[in-house]
N, C-alpha and C positions, 0 to 999 in steps of 0.2 A: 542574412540567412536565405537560402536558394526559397523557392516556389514549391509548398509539397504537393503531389499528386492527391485531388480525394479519392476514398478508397473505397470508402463505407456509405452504398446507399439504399434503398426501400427492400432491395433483394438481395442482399448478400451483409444487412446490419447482424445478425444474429449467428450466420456464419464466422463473421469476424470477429465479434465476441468470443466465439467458442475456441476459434485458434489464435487467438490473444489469448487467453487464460491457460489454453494449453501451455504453449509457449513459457510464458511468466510460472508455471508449477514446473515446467522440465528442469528453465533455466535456474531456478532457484534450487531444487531438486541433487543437482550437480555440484554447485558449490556448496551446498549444505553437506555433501559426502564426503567431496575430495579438495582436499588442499595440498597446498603446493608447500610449504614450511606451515612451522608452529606456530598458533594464533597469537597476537599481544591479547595480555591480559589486561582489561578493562579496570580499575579501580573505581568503587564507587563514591560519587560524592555527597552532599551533603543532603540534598533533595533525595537521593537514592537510599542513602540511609534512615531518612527521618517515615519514606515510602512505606508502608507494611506488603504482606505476602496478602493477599486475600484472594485466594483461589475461585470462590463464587465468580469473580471478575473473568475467569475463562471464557465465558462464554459470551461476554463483549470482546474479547478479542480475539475472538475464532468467525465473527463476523464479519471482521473484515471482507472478505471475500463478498459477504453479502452487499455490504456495501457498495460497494463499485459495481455488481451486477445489477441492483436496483438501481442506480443511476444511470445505468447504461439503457437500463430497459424504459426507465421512466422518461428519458431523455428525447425526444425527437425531428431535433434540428440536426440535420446533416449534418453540416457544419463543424456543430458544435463538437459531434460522435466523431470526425474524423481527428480533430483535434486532441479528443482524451483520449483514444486509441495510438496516437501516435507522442503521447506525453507518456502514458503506462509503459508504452513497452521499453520507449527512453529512462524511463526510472528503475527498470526491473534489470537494463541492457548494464547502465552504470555504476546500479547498484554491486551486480554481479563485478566487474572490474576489479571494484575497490573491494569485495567480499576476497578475489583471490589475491591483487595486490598487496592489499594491506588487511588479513585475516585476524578478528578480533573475536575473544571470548571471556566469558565472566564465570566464578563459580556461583551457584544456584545453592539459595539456601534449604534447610531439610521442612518438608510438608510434615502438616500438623499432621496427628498421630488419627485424630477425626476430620469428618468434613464432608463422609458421604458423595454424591456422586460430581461434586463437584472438583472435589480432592482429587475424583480418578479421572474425570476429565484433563484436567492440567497434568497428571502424572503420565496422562496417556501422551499430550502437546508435550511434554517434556523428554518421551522415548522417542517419539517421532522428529524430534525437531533439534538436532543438536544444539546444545548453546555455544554458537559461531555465527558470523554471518552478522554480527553487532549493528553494524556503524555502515551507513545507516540505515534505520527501522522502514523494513518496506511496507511495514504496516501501516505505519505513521503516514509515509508520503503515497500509498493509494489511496489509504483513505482520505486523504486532504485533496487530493485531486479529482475524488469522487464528490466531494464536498463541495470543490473550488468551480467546478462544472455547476452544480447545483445553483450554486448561489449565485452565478453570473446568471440564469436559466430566470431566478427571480420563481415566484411565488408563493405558497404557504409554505414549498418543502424543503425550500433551504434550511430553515433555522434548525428542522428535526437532522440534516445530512451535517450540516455544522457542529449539532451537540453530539450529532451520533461519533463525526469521526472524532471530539474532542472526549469522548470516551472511550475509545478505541487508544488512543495515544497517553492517557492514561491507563489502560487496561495494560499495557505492555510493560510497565514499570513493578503493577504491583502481581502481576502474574510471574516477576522477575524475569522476562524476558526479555528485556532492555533496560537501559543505565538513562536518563538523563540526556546523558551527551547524545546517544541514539537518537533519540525522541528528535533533539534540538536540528538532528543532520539529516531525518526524514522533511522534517518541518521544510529547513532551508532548499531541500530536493525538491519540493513540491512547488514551493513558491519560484522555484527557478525555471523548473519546464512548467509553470504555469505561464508565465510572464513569456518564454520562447516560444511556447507554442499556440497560447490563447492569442495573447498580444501582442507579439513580432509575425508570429510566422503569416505567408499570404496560401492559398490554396491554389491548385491550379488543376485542372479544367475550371474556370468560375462554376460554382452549383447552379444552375438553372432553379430560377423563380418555383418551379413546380416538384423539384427533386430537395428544396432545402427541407422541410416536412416528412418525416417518414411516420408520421400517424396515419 
């Protein structure tokens, strides 16, 4: 794997967050409207069946996004931020591929008759979010990469970014926005540009001793 440029440092960390998220909602944005042929329809399996609907569960998994921002912000090794900067937006670039190459969708089953604001929550995730875009769950692999950063980073707040995003990838299954197989294909994304970018890749200008720290 080539030398990547660092990108991200004390003056322009917060910037690049902002146009990496942008980025990551356009590009998602696009494939969630327009497809090129009909989606395969996902079959559920056995895990997906045995899953229940529980809607309260929305709001672990509309924090995603929280996720990766509190790791970004919580974060302060140069280094470290160039690297999940440039793993997100590899996960978000190839997700999209495989969202138009191979376009997957499930049907959703009917929300309970009660449930209060949580019920409207998810029914609101449910008008906004077409069920397409399956395989795999870009929930599942930000959040694991917001996690996978964390816990290489060490201290008390891995184990909370670890339980958080393994409730986030849970949250997807029973808010029925993802199969199982999703979950499994987000998981293997993350662990993949994890391993490429954390552990292969080398940076290039070296960070300077005083520029690695952006506290």
């Amino acid at each position: 794997m080539r030398t990547l440029p660092a990108i991200v440092d004390r003056d322009n960390k917060y910037r690049w967050g902002l146009a990496a998220f942008l980025f990551c909602v356009a590009l998602y944005a696009v494939t969630n409207a327009m497809h090129g042929r009909p989606p395969y329809e996902l079959v559920p399996g056995v895990i997906d069946e045995a899953m229940p609907l529980m809607p309260a569960t929305v709001w672990v998994y509309s924090s995603y996004i929280i996720i990766s921002a509190a790791a970004y912000m919580v974060q302060s090794n140069a280094e470290s931020l160039n690297r999940f900067v440039y793993a997100q937006l590899t996960a978000n670039v190839v997700s999209a591929m495989i969202f138009v190459a191979w376009p997957t969708t499930f049907l959703r089953p009917e929300l309970p008759a009660s449930g209060g604001i949580s019920n409207a929550a998810l029914h609101f995730v449910w008008l906004v979010d077409e069920p397409v875009n399956c395989f795999p769950s870009l929930h599942v692999s930000s959040s694991m990469l917001a996690a996978l950063m964390m816990w290489r980073r060490g201290g008390a707040l891995r184990m909370l970014f670890a339980v958080w995003a393994l409730a986030i990838a849970l949250s997807t299954m029973t808010t029925k926005q993802h199969h199982f197989f999703d979950v499994v294909g987000g998981v293997l994304l993350a662990g993949g540009l994890y391993w490429l970018f954390f552990v292969r890749a080398t940076l290039a200008p070296k960070l300077l001793p005083h520029t690695r720290s952006l506290s």
